[in-house]
N, C-alpha and C positions, 0 to 999 in steps of 0.2 A: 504494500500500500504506500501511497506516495506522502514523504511526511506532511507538505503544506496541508492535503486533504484528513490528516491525522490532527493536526493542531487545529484544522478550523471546526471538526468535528467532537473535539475535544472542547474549544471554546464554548461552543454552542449548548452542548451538556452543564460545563459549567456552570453556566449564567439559567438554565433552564433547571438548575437544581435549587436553585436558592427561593423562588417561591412556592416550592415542594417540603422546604424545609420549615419555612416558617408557618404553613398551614398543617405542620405537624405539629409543632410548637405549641400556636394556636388552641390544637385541637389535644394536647397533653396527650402525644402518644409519640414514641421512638420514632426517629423517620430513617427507617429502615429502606425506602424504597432512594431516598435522596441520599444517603448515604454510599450504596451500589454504585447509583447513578455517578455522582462524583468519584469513588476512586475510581472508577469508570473512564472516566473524563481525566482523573490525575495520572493515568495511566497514559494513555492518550496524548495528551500534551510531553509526558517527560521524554516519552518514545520515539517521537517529531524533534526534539529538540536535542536525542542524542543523533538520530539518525543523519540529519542534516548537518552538512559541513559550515562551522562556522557559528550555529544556531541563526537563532533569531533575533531580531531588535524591536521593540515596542512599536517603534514607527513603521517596520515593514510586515504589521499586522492588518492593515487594511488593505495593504497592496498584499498580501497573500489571498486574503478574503475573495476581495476580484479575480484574481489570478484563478481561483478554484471557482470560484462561480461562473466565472465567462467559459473555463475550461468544458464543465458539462452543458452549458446550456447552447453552446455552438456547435 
């Protein structure tokens, strides 16, 4: 798997775990599912960021985004 498409699917997880987590919170019960979910995503991410030569940079986070989104949708 190619890593941009690892980290951006990694990002995406991340950020889609966090209001899974607090409707656990909310709702006083473990959030077992958002938990998965994120080492999921922390996996993901650290996996893209060995694999890649050089890693990555904060700022060439949205130019990977594009990168992988123009890549499938053309």
């Amino acid at each position: 798997m190619d890593p941009d498409l690892m980290l951006v699917i990694g990002l995406v997880l991340a950020v889609l775990t966090i209001p899974s987590m607090l409707s656990a919170y909310a709702e006083s019960r473990p959030p077992r599912a958002a938990a998965i979910v994120s080492l999921i995503a922390g996996v993901l991410i650290a996996v893209a960021l060995t694999n890649k030569a050089g890693g990555y940079s904060i700022a060439e986070i949205p130019d990977v985004f594009y990168r992988v989104i123009g890549r499938y949708l053309n």
